[in-house]
C-alpha positions in Angstrom: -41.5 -37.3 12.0 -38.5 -39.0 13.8 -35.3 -38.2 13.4 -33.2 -41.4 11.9 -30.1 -42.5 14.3 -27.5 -42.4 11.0 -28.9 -38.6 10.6 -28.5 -37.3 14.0 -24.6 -39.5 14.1 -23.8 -37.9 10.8 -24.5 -34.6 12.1 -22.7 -34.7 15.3 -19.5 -36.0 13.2 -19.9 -32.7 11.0 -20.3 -30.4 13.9 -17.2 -31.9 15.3 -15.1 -31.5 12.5 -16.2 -28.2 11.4 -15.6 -26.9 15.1 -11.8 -28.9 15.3 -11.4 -27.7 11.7 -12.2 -24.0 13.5 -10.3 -24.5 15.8 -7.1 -25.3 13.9 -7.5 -22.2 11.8 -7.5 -19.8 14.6 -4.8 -21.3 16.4 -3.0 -20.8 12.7 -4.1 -17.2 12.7 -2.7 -16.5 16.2 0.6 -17.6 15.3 0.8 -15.8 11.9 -0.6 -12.6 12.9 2.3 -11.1 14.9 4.1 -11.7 11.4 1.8 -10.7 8.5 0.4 -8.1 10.3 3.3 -5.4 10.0 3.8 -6.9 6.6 1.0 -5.1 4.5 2.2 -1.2 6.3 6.2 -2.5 5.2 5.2 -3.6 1.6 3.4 -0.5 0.9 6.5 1.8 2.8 8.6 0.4 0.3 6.4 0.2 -2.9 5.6 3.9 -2.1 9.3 4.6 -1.9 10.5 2.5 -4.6 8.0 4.5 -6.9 8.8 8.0 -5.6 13.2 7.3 -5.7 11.8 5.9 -9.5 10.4 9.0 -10.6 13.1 11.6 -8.9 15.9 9.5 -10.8 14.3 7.5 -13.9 16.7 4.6 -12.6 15.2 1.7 -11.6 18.6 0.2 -10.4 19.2 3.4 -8.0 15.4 2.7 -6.8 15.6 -1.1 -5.9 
């Protein structure tokens, strides 16, 4: 069976897309990393003391 010309066209287009697509992702990823990366450790640091300044004191004022 041969392969049609719009087929093998059609999936060169795709491949090329999905790899630029790829491409743009990672780039994005590099450049947020350095950011979000000590983000989750910080969040949690200050939800754990948040709750624990919460509980000693029952003031949620004094805690924020």
């Amino acid at each position: 069976m041969s392969e049609y010309k719009w087929m093998n066209s059609t999936r060169l287009f795709f491949d090329g897309l999905f790899e630029m697509l790829g491409e743009i992702l990672l780039a994005f990823i590099r450049r947020v990393a350095p950011f979000a990366v000590p983000a989750a450790p910080a969040f949690f640091f200050g939800h754990a003391l948040f709750a624990t300044v919460q509980d000693l004191s029952g003031n949620v004022a004094l805690a924020v």
